[in-house]
C-alpha positions in Angstrom: 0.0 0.0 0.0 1.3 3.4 -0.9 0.7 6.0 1.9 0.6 9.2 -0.1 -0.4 11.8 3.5 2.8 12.9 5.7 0.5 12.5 9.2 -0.3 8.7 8.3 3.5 7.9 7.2 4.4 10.1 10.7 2.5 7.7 12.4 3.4 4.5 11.0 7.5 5.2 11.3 6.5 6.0 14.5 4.9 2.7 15.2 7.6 0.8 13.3 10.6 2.5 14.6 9.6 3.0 18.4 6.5 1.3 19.3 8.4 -0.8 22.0 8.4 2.4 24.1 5.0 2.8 26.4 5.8 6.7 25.1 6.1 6.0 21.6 2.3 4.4 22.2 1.1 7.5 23.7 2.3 9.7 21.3 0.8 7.7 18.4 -2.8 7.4 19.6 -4.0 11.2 20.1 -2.5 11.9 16.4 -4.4 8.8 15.5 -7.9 9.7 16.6 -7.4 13.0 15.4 -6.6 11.9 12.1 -9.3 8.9 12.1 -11.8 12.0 12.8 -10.8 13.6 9.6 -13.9 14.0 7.3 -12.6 14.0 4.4 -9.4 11.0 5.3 -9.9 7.9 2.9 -10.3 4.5 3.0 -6.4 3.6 2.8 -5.7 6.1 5.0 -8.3 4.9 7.8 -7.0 1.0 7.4 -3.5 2.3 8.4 -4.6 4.2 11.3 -6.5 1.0 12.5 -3.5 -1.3 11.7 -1.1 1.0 13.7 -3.6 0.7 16.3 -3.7 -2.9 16.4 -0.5 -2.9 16.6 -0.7 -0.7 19.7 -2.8 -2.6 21.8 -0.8 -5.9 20.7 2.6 -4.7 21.9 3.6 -6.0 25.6 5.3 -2.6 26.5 2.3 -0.4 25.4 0.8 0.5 28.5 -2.2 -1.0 29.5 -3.8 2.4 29.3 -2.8 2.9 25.7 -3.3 -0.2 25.0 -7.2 0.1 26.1 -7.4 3.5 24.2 -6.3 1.8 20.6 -9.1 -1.1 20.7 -11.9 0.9 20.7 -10.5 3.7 18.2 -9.3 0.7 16.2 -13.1 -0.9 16.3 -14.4 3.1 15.5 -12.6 3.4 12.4 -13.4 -0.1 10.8 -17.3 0.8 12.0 -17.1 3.7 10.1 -15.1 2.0 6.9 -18.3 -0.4 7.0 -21.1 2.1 7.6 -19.7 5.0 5.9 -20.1 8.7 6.8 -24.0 9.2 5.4 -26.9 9.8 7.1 -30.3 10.6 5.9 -30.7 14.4 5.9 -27.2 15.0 4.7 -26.8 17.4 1.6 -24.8 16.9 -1.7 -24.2 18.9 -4.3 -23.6 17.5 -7.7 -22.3 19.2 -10.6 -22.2 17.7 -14.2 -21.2 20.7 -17.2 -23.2 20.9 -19.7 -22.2 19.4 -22.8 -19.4 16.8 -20.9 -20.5 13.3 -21.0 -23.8 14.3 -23.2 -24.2 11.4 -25.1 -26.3 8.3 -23.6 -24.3 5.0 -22.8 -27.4 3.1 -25.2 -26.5 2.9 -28.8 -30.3 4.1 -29.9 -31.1 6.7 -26.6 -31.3 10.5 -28.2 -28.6 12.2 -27.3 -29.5 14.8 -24.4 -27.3 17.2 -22.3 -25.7 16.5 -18.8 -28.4 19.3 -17.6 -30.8 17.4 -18.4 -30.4 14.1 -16.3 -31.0 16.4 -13.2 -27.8 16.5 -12.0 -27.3 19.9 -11.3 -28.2 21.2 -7.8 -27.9 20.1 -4.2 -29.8 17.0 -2.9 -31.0 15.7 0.3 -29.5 11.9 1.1 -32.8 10.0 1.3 -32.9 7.0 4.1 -31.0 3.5 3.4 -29.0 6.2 3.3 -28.8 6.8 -0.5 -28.7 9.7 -3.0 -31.8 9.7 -5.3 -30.9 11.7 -8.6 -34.0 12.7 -11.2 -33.0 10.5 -14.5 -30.5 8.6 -12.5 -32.5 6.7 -9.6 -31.2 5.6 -6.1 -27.1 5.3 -5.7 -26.6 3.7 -2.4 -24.4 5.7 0.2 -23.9 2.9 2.5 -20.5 2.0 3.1 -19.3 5.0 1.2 -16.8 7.7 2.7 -17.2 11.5 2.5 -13.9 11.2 0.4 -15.7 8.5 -2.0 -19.0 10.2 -2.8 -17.8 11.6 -6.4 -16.5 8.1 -7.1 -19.8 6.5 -6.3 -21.7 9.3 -8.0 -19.8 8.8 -11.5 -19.9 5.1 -11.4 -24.0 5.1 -11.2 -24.3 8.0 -13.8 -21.8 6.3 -15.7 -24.3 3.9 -16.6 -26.6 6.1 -18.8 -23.9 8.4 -19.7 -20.7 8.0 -21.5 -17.3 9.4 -20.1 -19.7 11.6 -17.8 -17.7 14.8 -15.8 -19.6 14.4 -12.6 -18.3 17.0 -9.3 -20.3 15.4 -6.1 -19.3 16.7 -2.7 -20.9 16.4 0.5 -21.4 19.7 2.5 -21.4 20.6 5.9 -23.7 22.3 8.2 -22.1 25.1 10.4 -23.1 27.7 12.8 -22.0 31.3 12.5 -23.4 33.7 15.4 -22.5 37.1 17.1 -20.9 40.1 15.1 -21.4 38.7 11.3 -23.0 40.5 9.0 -25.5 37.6 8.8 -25.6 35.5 11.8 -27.1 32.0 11.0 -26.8 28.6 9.4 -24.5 27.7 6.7 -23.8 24.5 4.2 -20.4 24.6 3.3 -17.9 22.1 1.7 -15.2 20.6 4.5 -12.6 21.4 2.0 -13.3 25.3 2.2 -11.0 27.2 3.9 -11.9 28.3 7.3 -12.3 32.2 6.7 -14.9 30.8 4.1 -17.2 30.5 7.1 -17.0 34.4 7.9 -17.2 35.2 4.5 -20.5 33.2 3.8 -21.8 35.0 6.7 -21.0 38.6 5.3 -18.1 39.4 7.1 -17.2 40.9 10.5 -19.0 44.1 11.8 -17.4 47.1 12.9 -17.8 45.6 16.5 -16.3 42.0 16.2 -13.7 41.1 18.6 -10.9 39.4 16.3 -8.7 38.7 19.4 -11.8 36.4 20.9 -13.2 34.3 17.9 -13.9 30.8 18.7 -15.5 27.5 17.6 -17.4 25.8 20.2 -18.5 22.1 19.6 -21.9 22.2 22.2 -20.3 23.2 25.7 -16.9 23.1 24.7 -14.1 24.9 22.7 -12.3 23.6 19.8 -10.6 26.5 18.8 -10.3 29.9 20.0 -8.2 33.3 19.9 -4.7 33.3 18.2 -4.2 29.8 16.7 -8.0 29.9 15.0 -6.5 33.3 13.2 -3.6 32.0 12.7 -5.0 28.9 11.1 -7.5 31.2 9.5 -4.8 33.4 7.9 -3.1 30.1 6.7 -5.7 29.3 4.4 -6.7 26.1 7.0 -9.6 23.8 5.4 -12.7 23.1 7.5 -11.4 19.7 7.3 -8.2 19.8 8.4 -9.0 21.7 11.8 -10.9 19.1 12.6 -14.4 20.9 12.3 -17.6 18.8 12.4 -21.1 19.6 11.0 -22.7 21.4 14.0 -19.7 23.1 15.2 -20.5 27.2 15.7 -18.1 30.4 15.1 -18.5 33.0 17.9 -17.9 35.9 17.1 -18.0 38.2 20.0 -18.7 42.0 20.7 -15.9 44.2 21.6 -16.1 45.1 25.1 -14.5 48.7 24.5 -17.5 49.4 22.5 -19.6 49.4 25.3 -17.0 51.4 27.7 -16.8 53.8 24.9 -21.1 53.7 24.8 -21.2 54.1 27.9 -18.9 57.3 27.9 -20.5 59.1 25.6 -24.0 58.9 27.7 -22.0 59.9 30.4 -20.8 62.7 28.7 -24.1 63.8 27.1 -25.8 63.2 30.7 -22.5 65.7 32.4 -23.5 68.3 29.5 -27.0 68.9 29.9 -26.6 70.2 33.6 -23.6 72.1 32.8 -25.2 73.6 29.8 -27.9 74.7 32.1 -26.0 76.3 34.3 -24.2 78.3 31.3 -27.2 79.4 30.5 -28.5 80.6 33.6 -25.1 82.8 34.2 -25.3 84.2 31.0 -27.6 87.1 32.0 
């Protein structure tokens, strides 16, 4: 097998090379569940995190500890190779040009444009789970990875269509809330980069507090302050942060906006007696 992404190699040399060490074992298993979270990671890439963790939880100088934390990862990542990462309620969009792959895969069928089999907009994945396309019919989803959905989707359109140039990606749902332009719910694709998100969401307002962004995941914090802008200036994909469909971006208010509020009332509230006053001396 040909490992083609640095963080899987990293971890296999690491289980090859030092996996005697009860250290080496710790190191290697929060890299792996942070990779094995990945939305986008592939099937070859998921089959060596679980191997390496096999190989953790076999090794007599692994801690017991470690040991115990690589089964169940191990187990989580060959569920998901066997379930896939579908759900019903899940949105795809698909994307075939016009005129690219326009000629029916039947000798006699007329020959139509792509545009015309329906694929050309953003779908709902119907229960089973599968992906129900007008012209097309049901393509099956079960078993299929976020980073396998295009593959799937040309291989059933493929059918009616020959050579077909079919884009299918899966989008996720995100959270965008306090000083946005547009606070509210956004479909996005995991391989956009993060400042995407702000972007979708019209940008900051004059009040945003850069220095205190975060992305909370229900009650806790992902990412927050200096490394989210700093993976933000980077160009960081969705993906790669390790962001999950339901995760929310915080922007939050400046706080010397409302000291600066708040001494401007003052100010007006200290002028109207003193402008009184003036007044009354005046004569």
């Amino acid at each position: 097998m040909i490992m083609r992404t640095s963080s899987v190699v990293a971890l296999l040399g690491l289980a090859a090379l030092a996996l005697p060490s009860s250290g080496a074992a710790q190191s290697i298993i929060p890299r792996a569940d942070s990779a094995a979270r990945r939305l986008m990671a592939r099937r070859d890439e998921l089959n060596a995190l679980a191997q390496v963790l096999d190989s953790v939880a076999a090794s007599p100088s692994a801690r017991s500890a470690d040991r115990n934390r690589a089964r169940p990862l191990a187990a989580q990542i060959r569920a998901r190779l066997e379930a896939g990462d579908f759900q019903a309620g899940d949105r795809v969009v698909v994307r075939a040009p016009t005129g690219v792959g326009d000629a029916y895969a039947t000798p006699n069928a007329p020959v139509r444009s792509a545009s015309d089999l329906g694929i050309a907009d953003t779908f709902a994945v119907q229960f089973g789970p599968a992906l129900v396309l007008p012209s097309i019919g049901e393509i099956p989803l079960r078993g299929v990875l976020r980073s396998e959905l295009e593959d799937q989707v040309t291989r059933y359109v493929s059918r009616l269509v020959r050579d077909p140039e079919v884009h299918a990606r899966a989008l996720m749902r995100l959270s965008v809330q306090g000083e946005v332009a547009r606070p509210g719910y956004y479909s996005v694709l995991p391989e956009s980069p993060l400042a995407d998100l702000v972007t979708a969401a019209g940008g900051y307002t004059t009040n945003a507090k850069l220095t205190d962004i975060k992305i909370q995941r229900g009650d806790a914090t992902i990412l927050e302050k200096e490394r989210l802008r700093l993976l933000m200036a980077q160009g960081t994909t969705l993906d790669v942060a390790g962001i999950h469909p339901g995760d929310e971006l915080v922007v939050p208010k400046r706080k010397n906006t409302d000291i600066l509020e708040g001494f401007r009332l003052a100010a007006v509230l200290l002028g109207i007696p003193l402008s009184i006053y003036a007044l009354t001396h005046l004569r």
